[in-house]
C-alpha positions as CSV (number, residue, x, y, z in Angstrom):
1,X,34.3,18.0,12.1
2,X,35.1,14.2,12.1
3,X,32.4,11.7,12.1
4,X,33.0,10.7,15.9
5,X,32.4,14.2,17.1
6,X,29.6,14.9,14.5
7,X,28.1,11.6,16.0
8,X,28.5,12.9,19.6
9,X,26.8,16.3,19.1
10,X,24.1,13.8,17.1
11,X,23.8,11.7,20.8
12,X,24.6,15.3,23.1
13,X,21.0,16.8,20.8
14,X,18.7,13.6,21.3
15,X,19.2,13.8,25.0
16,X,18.9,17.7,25.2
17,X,15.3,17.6,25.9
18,X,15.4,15.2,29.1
19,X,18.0,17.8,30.9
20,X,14.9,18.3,34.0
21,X,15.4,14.6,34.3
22,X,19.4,14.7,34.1
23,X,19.5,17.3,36.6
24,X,16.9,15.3,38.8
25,X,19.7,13.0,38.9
26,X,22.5,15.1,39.3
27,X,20.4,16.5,42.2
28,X,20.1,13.0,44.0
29,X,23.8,12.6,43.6
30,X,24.1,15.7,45.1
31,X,22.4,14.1,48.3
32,X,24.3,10.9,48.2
33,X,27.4,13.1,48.8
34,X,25.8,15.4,51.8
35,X,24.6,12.7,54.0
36,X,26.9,10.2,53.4
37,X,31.1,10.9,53.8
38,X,31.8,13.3,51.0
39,X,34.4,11.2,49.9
40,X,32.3,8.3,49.0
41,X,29.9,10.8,47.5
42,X,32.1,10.8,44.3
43,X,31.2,7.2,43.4
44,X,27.7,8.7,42.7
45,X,29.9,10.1,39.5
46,X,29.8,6.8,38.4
47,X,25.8,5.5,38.7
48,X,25.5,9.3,37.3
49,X,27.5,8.4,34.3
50,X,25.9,4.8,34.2
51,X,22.5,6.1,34.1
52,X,22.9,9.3,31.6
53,X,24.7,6.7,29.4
54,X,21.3,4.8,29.0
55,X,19.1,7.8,27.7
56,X,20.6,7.4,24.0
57,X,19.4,4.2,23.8
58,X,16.4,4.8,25.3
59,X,15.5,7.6,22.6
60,X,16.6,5.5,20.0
61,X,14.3,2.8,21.2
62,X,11.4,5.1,21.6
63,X,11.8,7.3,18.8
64,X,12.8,4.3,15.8
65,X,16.1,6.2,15.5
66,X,17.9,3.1,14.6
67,X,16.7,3.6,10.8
68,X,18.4,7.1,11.0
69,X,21.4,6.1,12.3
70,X,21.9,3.5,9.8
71,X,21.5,6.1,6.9
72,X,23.8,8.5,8.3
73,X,27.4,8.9,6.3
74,X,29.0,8.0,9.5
75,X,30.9,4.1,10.1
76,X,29.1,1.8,12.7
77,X,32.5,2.3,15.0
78,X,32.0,6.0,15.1
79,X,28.3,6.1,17.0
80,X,29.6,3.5,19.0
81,X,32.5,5.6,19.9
82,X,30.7,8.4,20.5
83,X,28.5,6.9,23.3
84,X,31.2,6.0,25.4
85,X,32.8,9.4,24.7
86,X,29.7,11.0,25.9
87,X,29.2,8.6,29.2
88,X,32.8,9.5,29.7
89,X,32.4,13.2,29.5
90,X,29.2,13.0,32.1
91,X,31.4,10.8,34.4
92,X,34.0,13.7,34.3
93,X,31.8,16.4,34.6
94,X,29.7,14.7,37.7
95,X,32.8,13.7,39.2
96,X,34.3,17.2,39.1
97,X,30.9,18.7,40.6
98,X,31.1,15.9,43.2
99,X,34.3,16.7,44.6
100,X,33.6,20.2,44.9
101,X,30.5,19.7,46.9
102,X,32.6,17.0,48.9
103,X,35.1,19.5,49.5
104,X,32.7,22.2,50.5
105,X,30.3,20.7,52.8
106,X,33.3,19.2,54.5
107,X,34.2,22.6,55.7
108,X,30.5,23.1,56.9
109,X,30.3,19.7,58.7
110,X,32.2,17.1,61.0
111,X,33.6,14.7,58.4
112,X,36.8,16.4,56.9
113,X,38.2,14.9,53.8
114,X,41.7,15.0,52.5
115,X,43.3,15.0,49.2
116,X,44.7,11.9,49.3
117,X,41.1,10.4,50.4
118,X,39.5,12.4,47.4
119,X,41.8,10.8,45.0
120,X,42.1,7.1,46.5
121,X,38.1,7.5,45.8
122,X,38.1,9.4,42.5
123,X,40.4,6.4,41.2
124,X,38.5,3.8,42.3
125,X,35.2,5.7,41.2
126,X,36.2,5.8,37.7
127,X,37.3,1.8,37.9
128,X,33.7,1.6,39.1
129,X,32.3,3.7,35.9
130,X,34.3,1.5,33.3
131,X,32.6,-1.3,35.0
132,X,29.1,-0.3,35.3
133,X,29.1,1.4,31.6
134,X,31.8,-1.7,29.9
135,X,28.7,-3.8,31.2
136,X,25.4,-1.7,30.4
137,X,26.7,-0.8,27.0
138,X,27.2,-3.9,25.3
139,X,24.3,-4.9,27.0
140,X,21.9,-2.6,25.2
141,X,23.9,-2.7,21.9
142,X,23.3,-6.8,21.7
143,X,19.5,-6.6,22.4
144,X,18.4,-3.1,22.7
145,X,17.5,-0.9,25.8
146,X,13.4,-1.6,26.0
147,X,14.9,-5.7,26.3
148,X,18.0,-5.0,27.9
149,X,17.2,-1.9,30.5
150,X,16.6,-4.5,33.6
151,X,19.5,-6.1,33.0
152,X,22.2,-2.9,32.2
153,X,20.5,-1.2,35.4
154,X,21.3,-4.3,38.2
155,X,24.4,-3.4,38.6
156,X,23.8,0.6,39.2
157,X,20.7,-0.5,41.4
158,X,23.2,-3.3,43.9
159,X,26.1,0.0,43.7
160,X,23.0,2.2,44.8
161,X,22.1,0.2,47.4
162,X,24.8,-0.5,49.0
163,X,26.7,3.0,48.9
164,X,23.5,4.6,50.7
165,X,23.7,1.5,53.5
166,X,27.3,2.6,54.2
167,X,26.8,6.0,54.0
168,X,23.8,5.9,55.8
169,X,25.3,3.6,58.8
170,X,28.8,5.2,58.9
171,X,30.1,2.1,59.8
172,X,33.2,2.4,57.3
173,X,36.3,4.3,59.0
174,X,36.9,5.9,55.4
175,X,40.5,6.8,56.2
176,X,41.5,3.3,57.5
177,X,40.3,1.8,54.4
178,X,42.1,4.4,51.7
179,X,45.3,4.8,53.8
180,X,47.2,1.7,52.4
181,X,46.5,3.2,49.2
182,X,47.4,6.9,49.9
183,X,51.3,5.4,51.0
184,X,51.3,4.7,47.3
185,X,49.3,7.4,45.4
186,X,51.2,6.9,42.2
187,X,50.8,3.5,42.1
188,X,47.1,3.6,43.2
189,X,46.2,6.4,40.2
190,X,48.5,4.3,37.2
191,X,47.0,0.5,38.3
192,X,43.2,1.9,38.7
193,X,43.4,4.0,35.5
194,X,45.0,1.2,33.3
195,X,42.5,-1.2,34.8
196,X,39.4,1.5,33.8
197,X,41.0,2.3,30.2
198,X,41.3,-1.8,29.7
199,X,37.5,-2.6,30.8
200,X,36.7,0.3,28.6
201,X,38.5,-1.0,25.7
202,X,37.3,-4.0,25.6
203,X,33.6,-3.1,26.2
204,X,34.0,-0.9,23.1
205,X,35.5,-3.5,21.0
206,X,32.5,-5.7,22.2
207,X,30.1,-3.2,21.3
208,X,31.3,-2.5,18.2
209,X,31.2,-6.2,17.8
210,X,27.7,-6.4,18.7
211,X,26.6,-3.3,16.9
212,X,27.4,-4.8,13.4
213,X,26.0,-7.8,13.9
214,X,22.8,-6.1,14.6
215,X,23.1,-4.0,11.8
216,X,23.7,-7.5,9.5
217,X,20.3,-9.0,11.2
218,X,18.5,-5.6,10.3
219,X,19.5,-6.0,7.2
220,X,18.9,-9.0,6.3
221,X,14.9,-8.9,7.3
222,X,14.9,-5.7,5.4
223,X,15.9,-7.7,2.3
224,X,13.6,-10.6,3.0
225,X,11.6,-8.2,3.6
226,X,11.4,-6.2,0.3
């Protein structure tokens, strides 16, 4: 097992015991996608991700596992990487569960949603989860979750908002706004993607960045310290 996988099944065990909160979540997502237009229920993938992406922080916080993680045979860059692997794989799995219920409840309802509107969204979902995590995680990595929480969750609480004020007022023709975009699906999937993988890339490097420094100033106190 390499050390970034043996680091994400350390990160996918610490937040094992908060799955009745997770699915809490997954459950309000859920909701986001029936009453608003299913399509723009799959950007509740993304505050899904956002969110879940906190909780190893928030463990590590609560629980002192920083000292662990330090001790551990694995390299700095590895538990970084495996927290953005593992808000990535929640982003794909919440996505995937979105779009089904999108596509099932819009065969039980008025609003029908086609293909082309399911992936205009899913693209610009995921530019919209490299966002929201790219910001959080550097966030929490410079000064922690219990300092930084407030400030990694404004941008998941402004998203929040104002996806349930459109879905709520169904004042956005859906179709009108995604059907420049479906002329040029190709296009649309390559430039959204790219942008994603780019923000991604560069939060990580930041992170990692951030990460060591961190570890340096722990360090240090624990020398002074001794």
């Amino acid at each position: 097992m390499s050390a970034a996988a043996a680091a994400l099944r350390l990160d996918v065990m610490t937040v094992r015991p908060y799955t009745r909160q997770l699915v809490m979540v997954l459950g309000a997502m859920g909701v986001l996608v029936v009453i608003g237009p299913p399509a723009v229920g799959l950007m509740a993938g993304a505050v899904f991700a956002a969110v879940v992406a906190s909780y190893p922080f928030a463990v590590e916080d609560k629980n002192d596992l920083g000292t662990l993680h330090a001790s551990l045979p694995v390299r700095r860059g590895a538990l970084v990487l495996a927290r953005y692997a593992l808000s990535l794989l929640t982003y794909l799995v919440a996505t995937a569960a979105a779009t089904v219920l999108a596509l099932v409840w819009s065969t039980t309802g008025d609003a029908v949603v086609t293909g082309g509107e399911l992936g205009v969204v899913a693209a610009v979902s995921f530019v919209t989860y490299a966002v929201l995590v790219g910001f959080q995680l550097p966030v929490y990595y410079a000064v922690g979750y219990t300092r930084g929480r407030l400030l990694g969750y404004v941008p998941i609480m402004l998203l929040s908002a104002g996806a349930g004020a459109v879905g709520a007022s169904g004042a956005v023709d859906l179709a009108a706004l995604v059907a420049p975009l479906e002329r040029h699906p190709v296009a649309t999937a390559a430039v959204t993607i790219a942008a994603g993988a780019l923000v991604l890339v560069g939060s990580a490097l930041a992170a990692w960045r951030l990460d060591r420094r961190h570890a340096h100033r722990v360090s240090a106190g624990v020398r002074q310290a001794a």
